[in-house]
Residue, then its C-alpha position, 0 to 999 in steps of 0.5 A: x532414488x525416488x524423484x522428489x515432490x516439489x513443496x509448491x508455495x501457498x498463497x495467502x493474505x496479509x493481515x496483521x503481520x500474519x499470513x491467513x487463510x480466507x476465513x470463508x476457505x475461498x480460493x481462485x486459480x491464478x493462471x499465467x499469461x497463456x493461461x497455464x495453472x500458476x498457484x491458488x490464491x486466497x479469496x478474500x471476504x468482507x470479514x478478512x476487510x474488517x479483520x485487515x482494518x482491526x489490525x491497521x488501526x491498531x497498528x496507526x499510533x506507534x506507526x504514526x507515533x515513530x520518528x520520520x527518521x525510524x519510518x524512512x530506514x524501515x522504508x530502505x530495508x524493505x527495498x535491501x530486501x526487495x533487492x535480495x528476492x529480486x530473482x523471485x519476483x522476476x520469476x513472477x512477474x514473467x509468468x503473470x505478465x507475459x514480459x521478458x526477464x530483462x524487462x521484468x528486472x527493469x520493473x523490479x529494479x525500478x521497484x526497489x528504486x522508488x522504495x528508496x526514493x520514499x524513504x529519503x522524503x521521510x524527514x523532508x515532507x514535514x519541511x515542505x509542507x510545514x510552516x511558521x504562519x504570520x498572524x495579528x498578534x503575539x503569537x507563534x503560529x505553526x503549521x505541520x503535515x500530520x497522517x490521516x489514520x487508516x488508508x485503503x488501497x485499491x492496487x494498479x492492474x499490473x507490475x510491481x512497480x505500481x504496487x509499491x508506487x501506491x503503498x511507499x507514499x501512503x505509509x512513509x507519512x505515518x498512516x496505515x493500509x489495507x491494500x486489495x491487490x490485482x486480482x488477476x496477478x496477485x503474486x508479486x503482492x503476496x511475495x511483498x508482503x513477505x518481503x514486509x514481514x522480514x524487513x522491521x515493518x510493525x504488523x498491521x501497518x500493510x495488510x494484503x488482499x487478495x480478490x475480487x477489488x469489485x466484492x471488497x473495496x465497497x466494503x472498505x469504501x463504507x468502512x467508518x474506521x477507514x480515513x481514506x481510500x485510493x482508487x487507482x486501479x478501480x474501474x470507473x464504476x467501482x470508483x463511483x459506488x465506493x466514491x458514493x460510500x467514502x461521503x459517509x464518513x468524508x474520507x479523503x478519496x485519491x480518484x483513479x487517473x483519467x490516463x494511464x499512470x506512466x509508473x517510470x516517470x517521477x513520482x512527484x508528493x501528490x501521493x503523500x499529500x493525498x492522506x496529509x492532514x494539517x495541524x496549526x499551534x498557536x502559542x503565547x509569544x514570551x509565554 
């Protein structure tokens, strides 16, 4: 019996619930630690951002729109199902990171983890941040958190657990993403995005791309149907250029950290409250 051919996986972007090509063709060669060929991966072009962008704000209303309840179970599905390629992942992770298997299980371990954690504040974060004000005059005041729209993500250089730790908070208040994953490891990003795919998501809620963040961010930097835009794993002049672009339309922007993130400790709600935007209602008293 002839020795069979492996069908090697082919890595694509994210966009709408769907997994294309670069519509310019491009691609780059993903290589390990040491350097060795691991995969091809789709370079993404200003018109995949557009197209990325067309899809998460079609996507914002019923997103927006759905119960925190309905929004916090999908939020748990995606980790059961995280959890299920766990093997997967750690496979990558070793590869691309150049860590052991018991620390890349850890990592997805703590992936799966922070997924939950994001889940079960779905419900709560309207109570923290919501309040009924005291005004001068017969009326109720009432204040709550509502999404911005659509966010753009520049993803952490590195693990996984960076990955959902900028995705989870940005999506579990309601908004929408476009996400440029790591360009030097981008394959744990695209193996989420089937793990998204299977797990309830809506298309268009998470779009994934893979590339230079340098060629794509300024775009969605100076994208006016973008609402917000996080530069965690935007070097510091990237961060400025599109810093500079977000003013044209007064997005909110989540500046990169000023040291590195220590994605293990507790997240806190900064991440949530970045993209929350407040309504307040007055209403007659006895009306």
């Amino acid at each position: 019996m002839s020795e069979r051919l492996a069908v090697n996986k082919t890595y694509k972007l994210f966009i709408g619930g769907a997994f294309p090509r670069s519509e310019s063709g491009r691609s780059y060669v993903v290589t390990s630690s040491k350097g060795d060929f691991l995969a091809n991966a789709a370079r993404a072009s200003r018109k995949d951002a557009r197209d990325a962008v067309a899809a998460a704000r079609k996507a914002f209303p019923g997103w927006s729109r759905a119960t925190a309840y309905n929004r916090g179970q999908i939020l748990y599905r995606i980790a059961e199902m995280l959890e299920g390629r766990r093997a997967q992942f750690v496979a990558e992770i070793t590869a691309m990171g150049g860590v052991g298997v018991k620390q890349a299980g850890e990592m997805v371990d703590a992936a799966v983890d922070r997924l939950v954690w994001y889940a079960g504040w779905s419900d709560k974060i309207g109570a923290v941040l919501g309040s009924a004000n005291p005004v001068a005059g017969p009326y109720f005041n009432l204040s709550s958190p509502e999404p911005s729209g659509v966010v753009a993500v520049v993803a952490p250089q590195g693990p996984l657990l960076g990955l959902v730790s900028v995705i989870a908070p940005v999506i579990v208040t309601g908004n929408t993403c476009v996400v440029v994953a790591c360009e030097r490891a981008p394959l744990p990003a695209i193996t989420l995005a089937e793990v998204l795919a299977t797990s309830d998501l809506p298309g268009g809620v998470v779009n994934i791309l893979t590339g230079s963040a340098a060629e794509i961010a300024p775009w969605l930097a100076g994208h006016m149907d973008v609402n917000g835009i996080d530069l965690t794993g935007a070097d510091p002049e990237l961060a400025v250029t599109c810093e500079e672009l977000a003013a044209e339309n007064l997005k909110r922007v989540l500046r990169p950290p000023a040291a590195p993130v220590n994605w293990l400790a507790d997240p806190g709600i900064e991440r949530m409250t970045a993209f929350l935007e407040t309504k307040t209602v007055w209403h007659p008293i006895g009306v």
